[in-house]
C-alpha positions in Angstrom: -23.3 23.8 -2.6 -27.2 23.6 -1.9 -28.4 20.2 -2.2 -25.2 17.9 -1.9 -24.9 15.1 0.5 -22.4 15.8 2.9 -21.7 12.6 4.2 -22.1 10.7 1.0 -19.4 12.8 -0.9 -17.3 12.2 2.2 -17.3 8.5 2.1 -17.1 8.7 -2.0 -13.8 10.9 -1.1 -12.5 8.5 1.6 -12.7 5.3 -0.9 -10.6 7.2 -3.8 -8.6 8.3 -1.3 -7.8 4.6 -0.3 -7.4 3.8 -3.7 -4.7 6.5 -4.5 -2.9 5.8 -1.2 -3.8 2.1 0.0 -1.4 2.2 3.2 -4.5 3.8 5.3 -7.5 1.2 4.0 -4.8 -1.3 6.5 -5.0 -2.7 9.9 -2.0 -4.1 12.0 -1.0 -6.8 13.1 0.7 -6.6 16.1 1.6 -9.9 16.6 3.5 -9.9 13.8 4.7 -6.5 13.6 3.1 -5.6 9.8 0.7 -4.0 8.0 -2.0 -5.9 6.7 -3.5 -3.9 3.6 -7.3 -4.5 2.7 -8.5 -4.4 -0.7 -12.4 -3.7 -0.2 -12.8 -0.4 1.9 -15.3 -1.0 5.1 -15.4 2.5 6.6 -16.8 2.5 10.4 -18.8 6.0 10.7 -19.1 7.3 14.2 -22.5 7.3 15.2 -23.8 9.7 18.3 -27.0 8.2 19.5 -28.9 8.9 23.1 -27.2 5.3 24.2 -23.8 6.6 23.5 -21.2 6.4 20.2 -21.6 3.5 17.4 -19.5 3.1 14.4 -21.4 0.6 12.2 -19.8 -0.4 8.5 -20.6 1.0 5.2 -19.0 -1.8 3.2 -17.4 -2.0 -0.2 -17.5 2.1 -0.5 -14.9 2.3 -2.9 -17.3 0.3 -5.3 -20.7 1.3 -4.3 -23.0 4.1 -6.2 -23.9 7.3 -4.6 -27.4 5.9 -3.7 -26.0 3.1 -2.4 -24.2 4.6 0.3 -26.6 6.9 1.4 -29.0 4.1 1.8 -26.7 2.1 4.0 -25.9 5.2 6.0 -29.5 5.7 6.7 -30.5 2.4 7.6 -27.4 2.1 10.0 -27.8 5.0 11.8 -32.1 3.8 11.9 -30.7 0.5 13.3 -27.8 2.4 15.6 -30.9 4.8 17.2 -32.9 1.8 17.4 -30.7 -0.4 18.7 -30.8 -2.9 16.7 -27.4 -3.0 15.2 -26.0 -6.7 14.2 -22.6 -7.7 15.4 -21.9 -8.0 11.8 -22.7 -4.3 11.2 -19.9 -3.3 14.0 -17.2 -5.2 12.7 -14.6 -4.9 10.1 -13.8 -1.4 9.7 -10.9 -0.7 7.7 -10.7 3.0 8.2 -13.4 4.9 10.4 -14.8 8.8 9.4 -15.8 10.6 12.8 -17.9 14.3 12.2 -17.6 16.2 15.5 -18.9 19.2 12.6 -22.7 18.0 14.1 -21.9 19.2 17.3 -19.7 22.7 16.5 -15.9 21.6 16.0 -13.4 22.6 13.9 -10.5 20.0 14.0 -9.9 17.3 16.8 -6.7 14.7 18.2 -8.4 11.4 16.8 -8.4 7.8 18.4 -7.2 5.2 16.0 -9.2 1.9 17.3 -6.9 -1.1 16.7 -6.4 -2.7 14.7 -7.2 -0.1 12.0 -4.3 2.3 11.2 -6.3 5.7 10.5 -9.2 8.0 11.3 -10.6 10.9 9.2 -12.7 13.6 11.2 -14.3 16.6 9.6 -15.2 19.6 11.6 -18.2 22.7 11.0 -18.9 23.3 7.4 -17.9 27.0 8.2 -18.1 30.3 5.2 -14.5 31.5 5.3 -12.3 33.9 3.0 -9.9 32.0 0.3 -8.2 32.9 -2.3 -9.1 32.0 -5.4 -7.2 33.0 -8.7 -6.0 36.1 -6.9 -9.1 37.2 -5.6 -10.7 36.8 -2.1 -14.0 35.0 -2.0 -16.1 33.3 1.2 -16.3 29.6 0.3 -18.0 27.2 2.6 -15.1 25.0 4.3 -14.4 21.5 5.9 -12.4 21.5 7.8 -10.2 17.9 7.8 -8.4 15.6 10.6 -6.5 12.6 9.9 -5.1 10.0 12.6 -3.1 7.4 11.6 -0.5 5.1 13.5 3.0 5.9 12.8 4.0 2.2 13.3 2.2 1.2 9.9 2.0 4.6 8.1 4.2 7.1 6.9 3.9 11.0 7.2 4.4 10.9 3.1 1.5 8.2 2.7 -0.5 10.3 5.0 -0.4 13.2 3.1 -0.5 11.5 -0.3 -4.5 10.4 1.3 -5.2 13.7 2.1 -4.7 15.5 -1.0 -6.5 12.6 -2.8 -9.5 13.5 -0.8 -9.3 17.1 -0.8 -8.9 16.4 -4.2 -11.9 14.6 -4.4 -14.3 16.6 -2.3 -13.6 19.7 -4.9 -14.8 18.3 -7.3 -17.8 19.4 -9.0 -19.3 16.5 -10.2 
């Protein structure tokens, strides 16, 4: 649709999604062999700047307003061209959203970085033919990725995230 914010539905998407299924807002602890679940969801997004890749942390997403988020993603990816990042601003990520859609890709073989437990990636926004109540119609489409470590999540709360946030980025609202 004309006029929506990409990125800020995505993260709005990636919070309920780590609401409905909490196993992959989670890091793990190695030491101690278990998963540490996080209640507030920090999401690191991946950040291509001319210095190389950045993934500063939009915090609290699952609580924060629409405006909110976009604000925070536009003043850290100001501070991530600038380089002027804080430490603070690198660290803490729960769950990290990577969009290799900027530079042409579909779908991608994500990198979990310890200790979180799971990466979304998103690909081109592409037109494609779907069927919709029996008829064929070209839809703009996203495509989705999802890494997660198989030590701390299960194929069954993998997917359970996934259709909340394909759930969430239809809708219309």
């Amino acid at each position: 649709r004309e006029g929506v914010d990409v990125a800020a539905r995505l993260v709005r998407a990636i919070g309920v999604a780590c609401r409905a299924e909490p196993a992959l807002n989670a890091w793990l602890d190695g030491a101690r062999e278990a998963r540490v679940l996080h209640e507030c969801v920090d999401l690191g997004i991946a950040m291509e700047t001319d210095e190389g890749l950045f993934a500063p942390v939009v915090r609290d997403i699952g609580r924060a307003p629409a405006s909110r988020i976009r604000a925070d993603i536009d003043r850290l990816a100001r501070a991530a061209r600038a380089r002027t990042l804080e430490p603070d601003d690198l660290r803490g990520a729960t769950i990290t959203l990577s969009n290799f859609g900027t530079f042409g890709g579909c779908h991608a073989t994500l990198v979990i970085v310890p200790p979180q437990v799971a990466i979304v990636g998103t690909g081109r926004i592409e037109p494609r033919v779907v069927a919709h109540d029996g008829r064929a119609l070209v839809r703009a489409t996203l495509p989705l990725s999802l890494g997660f470590d198989h030590r701390a999540v299960t194929g069954a709360e993998a997917t359970r995230f996934l259709a909340a946030l394909r759930a969430d980025l239809a809708r219309t609202d």
